[in-house]
Jmol script that loads the backbone (N, CA, C; Angstrom):
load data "model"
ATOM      1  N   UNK A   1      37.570  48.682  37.031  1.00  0.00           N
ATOM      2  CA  UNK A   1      36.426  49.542  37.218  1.00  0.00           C
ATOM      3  C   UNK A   1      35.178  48.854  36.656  1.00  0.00           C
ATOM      4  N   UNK A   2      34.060  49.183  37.100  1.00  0.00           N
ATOM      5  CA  UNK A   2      32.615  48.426  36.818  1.00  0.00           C
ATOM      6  C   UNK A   2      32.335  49.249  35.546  1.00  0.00           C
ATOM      7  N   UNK A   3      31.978  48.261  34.800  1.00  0.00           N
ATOM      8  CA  UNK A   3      31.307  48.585  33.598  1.00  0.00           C
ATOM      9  C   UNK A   3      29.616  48.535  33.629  1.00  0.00           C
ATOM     10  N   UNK A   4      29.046  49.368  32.962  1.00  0.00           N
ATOM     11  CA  UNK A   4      27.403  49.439  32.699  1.00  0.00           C
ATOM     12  C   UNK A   4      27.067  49.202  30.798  1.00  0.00           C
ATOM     13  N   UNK A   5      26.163  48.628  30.422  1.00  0.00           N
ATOM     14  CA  UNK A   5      25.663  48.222  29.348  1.00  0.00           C
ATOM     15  C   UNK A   5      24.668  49.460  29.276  1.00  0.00           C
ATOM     16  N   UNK A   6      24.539  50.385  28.193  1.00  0.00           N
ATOM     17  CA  UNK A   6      23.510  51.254  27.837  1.00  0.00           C
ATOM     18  C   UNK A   6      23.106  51.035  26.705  1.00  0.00           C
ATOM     19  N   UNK A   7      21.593  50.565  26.323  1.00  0.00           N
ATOM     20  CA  UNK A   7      21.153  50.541  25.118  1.00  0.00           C
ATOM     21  C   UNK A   7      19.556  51.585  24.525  1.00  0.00           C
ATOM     22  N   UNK A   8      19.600  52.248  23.792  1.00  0.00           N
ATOM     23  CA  UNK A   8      19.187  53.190  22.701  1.00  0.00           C
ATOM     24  C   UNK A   8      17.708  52.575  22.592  1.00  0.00           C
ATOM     25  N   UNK A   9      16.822  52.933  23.224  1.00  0.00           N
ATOM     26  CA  UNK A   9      15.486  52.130  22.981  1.00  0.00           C
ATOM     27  C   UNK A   9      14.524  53.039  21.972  1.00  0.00           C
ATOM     28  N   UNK A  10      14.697  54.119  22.029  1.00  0.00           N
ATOM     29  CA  UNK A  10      13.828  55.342  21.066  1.00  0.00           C
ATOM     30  C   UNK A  10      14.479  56.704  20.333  1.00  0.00           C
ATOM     31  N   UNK A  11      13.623  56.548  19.201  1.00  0.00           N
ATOM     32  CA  UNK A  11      14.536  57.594  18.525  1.00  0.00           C
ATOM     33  C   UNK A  11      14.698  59.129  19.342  1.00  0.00           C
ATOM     34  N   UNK A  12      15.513  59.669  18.791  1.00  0.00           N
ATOM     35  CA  UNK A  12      15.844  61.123  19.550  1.00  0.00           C
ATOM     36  C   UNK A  12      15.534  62.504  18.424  1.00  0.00           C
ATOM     37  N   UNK A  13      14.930  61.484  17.573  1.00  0.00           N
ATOM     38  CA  UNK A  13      13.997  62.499  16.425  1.00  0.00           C
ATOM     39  C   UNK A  13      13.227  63.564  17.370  1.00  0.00           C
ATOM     40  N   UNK A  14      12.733  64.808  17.132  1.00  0.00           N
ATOM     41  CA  UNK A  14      11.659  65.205  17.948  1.00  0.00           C
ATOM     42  C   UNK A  14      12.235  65.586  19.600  1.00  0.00           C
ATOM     43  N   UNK A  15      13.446  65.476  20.313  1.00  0.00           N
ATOM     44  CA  UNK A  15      13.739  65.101  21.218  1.00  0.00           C
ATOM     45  C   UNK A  15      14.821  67.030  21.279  1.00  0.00           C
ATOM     46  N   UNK A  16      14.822  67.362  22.591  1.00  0.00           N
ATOM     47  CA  UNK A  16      15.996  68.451  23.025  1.00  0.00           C
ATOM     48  C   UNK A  16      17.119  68.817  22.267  1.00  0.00           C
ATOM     49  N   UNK A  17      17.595  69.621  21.640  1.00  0.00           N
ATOM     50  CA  UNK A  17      19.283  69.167  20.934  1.00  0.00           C
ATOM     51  C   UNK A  17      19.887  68.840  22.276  1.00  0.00           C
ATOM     52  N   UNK A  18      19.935  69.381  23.351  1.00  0.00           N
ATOM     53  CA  UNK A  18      20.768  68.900  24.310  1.00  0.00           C
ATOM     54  C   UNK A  18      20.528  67.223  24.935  1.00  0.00           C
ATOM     55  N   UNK A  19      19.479  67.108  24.570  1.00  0.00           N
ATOM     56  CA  UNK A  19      19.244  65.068  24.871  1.00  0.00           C
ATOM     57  C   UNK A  19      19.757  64.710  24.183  1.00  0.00           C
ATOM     58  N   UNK A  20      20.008  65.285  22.683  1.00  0.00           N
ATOM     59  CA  UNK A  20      20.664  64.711  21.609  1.00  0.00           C
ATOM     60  C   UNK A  20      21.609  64.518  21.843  1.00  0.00           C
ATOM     61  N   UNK A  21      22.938  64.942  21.964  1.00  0.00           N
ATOM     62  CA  UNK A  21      24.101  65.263  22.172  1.00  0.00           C
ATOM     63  C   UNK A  21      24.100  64.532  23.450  1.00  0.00           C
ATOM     64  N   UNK A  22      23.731  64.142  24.187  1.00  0.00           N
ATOM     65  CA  UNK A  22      23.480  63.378  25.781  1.00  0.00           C
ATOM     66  C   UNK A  22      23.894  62.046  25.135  1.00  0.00           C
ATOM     67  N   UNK A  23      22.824  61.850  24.274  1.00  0.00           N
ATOM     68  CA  UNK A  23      23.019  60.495  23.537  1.00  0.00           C
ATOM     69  C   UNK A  23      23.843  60.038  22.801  1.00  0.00           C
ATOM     70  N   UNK A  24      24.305  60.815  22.219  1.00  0.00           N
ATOM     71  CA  UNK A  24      25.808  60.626  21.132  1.00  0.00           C
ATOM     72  C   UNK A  24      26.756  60.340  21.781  1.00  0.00           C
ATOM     73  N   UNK A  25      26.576  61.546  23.207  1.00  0.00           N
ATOM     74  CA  UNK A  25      28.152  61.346  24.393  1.00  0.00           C
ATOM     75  C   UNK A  25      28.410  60.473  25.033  1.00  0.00           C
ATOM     76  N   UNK A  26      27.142  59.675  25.054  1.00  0.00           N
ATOM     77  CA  UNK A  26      27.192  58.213  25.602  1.00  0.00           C
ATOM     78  C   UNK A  26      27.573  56.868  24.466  1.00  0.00           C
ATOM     79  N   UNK A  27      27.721  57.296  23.150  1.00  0.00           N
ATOM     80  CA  UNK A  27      27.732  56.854  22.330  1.00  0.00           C
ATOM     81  C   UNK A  27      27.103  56.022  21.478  1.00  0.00           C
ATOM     82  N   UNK A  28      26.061  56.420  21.723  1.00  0.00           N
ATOM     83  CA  UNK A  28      24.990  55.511  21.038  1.00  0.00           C
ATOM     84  C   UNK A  28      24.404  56.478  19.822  1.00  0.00           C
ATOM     85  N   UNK A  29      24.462  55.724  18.848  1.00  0.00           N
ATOM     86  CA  UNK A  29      23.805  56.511  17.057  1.00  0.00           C
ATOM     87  C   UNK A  29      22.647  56.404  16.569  1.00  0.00           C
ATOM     88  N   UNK A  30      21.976  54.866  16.942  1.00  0.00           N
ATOM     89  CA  UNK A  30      20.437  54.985  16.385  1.00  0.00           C
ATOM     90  C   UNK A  30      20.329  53.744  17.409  1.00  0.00           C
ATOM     91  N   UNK A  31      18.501  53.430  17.122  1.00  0.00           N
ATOM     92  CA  UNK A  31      17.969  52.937  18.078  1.00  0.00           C
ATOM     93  C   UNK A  31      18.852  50.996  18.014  1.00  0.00           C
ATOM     94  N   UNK A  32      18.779  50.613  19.296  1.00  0.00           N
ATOM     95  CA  UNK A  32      19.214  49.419  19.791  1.00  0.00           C
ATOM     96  C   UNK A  32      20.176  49.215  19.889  1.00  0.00           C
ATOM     97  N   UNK A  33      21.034  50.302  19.575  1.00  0.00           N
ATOM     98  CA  UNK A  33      22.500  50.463  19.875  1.00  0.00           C
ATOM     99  C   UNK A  33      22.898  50.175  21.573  1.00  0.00           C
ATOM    100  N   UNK A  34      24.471  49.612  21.521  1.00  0.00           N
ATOM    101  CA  UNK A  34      24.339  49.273  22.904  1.00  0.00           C
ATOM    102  C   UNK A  34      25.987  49.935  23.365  1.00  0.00           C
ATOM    103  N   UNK A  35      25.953  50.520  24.369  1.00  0.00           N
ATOM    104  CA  UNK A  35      27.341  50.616  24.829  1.00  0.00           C
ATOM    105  C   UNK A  35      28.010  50.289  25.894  1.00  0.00           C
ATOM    106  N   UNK A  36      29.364  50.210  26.202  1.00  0.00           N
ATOM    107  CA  UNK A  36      29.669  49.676  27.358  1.00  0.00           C
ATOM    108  C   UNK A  36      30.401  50.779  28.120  1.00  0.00           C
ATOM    109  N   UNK A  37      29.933  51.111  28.986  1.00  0.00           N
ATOM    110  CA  UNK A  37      30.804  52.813  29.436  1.00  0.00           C
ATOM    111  C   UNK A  37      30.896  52.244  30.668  1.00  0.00           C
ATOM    112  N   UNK A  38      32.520  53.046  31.543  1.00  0.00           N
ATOM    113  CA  UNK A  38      32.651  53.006  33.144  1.00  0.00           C
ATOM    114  C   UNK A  38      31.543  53.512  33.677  1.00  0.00           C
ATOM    115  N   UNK A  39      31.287  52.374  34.863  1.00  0.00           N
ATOM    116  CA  UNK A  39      29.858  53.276  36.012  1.00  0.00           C
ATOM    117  C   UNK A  39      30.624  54.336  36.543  1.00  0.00           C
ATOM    118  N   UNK A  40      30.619  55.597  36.076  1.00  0.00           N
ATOM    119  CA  UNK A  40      31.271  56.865  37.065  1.00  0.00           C
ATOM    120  C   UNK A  40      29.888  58.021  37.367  1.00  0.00           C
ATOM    121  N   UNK A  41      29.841  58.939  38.478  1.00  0.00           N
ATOM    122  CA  UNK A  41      28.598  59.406  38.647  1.00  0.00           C
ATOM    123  C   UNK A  41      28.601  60.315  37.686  1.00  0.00           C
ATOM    124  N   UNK A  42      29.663  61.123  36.114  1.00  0.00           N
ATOM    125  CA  UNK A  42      29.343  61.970  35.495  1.00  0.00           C
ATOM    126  C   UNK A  42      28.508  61.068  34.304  1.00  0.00           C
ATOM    127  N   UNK A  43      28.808  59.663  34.040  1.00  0.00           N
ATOM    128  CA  UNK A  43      27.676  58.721  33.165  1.00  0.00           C
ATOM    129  C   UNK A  43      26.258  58.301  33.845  1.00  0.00           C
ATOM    130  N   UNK A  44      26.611  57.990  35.024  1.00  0.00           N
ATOM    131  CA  UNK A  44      24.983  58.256  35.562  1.00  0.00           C
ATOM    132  C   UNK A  44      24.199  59.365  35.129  1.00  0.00           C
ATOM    133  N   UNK A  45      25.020  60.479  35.748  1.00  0.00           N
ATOM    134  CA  UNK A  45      24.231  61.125  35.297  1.00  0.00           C
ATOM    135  C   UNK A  45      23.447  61.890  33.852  1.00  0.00           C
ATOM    136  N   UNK A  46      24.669  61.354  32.941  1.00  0.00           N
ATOM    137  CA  UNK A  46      23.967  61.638  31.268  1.00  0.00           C
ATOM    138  C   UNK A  46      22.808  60.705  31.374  1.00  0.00           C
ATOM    139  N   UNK A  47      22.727  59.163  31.824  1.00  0.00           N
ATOM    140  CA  UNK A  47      21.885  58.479  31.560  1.00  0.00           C
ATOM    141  C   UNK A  47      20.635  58.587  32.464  1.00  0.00           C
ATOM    142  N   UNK A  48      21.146  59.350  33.428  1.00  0.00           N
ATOM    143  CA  UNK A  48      19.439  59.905  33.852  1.00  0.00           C
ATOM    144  C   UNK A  48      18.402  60.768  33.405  1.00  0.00           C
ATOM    145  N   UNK A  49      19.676  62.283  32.498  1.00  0.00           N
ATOM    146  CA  UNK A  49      18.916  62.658  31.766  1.00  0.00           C
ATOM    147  C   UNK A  49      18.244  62.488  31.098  1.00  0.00           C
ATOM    148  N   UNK A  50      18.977  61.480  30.235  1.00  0.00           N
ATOM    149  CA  UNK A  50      18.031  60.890  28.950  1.00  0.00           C
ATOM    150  C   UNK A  50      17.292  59.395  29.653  1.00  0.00           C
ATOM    151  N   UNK A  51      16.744  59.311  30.233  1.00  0.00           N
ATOM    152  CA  UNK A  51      16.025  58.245  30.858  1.00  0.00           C
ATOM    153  C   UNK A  51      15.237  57.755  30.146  1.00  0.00           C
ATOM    154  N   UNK A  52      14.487  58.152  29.520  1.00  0.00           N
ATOM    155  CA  UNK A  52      12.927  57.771  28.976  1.00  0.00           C
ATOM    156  C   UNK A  52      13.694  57.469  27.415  1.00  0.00           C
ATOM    157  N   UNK A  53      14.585  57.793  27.078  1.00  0.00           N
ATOM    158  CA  UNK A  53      15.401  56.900  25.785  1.00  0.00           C
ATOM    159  C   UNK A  53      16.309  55.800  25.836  1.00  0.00           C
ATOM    160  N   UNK A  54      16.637  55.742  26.766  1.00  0.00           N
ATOM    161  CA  UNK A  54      17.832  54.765  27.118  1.00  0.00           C
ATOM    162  C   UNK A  54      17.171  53.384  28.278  1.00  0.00           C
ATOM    163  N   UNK A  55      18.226  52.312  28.248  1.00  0.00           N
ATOM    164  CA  UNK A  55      18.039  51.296  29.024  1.00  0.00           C
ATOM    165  C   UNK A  55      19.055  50.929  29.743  1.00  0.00           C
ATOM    166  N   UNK A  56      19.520  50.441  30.985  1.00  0.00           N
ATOM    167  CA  UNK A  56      21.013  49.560  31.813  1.00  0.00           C
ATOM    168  C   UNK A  56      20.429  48.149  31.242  1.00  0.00           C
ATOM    169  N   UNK A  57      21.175  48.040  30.663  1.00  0.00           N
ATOM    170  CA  UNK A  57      21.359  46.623  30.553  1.00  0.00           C
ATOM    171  C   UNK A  57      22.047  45.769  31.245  1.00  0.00           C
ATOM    172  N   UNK A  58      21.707  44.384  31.684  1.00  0.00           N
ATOM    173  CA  UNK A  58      22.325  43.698  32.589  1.00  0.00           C
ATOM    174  C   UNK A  58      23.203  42.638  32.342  1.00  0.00           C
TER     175      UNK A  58
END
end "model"
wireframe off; spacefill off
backbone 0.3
color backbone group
């Protein structure tokens, strides 16, 4: 299965509790953190939510 790189570009201080928890579920803890999760469309879609915090890394 294809893997995707997600990395943590801004804090989630100040941010939704539910973005929060978006971000944790993806597993990322503080900023520049990076993870490696299956591309499946229920991780797309956490990482669209939180868009404007997160990065695909290549």
């Amino acid at each position: 299965m294809k893997k995707i790189k997600v990395k943590l570009l801004r804090s989630v201080a100040g941010c939704k509790q539910g973005h929060r928890e978006t971000v944790r579920g993806l597993g990322l803890k503080r900023i520049n953190d990076v993870a490696e999760l299956a591309d499946t469309p229920e991780v797309r879609g956490m990482i669209n939510r939180v868009n404007y915090l997160v990065r695909i890394e290549e």
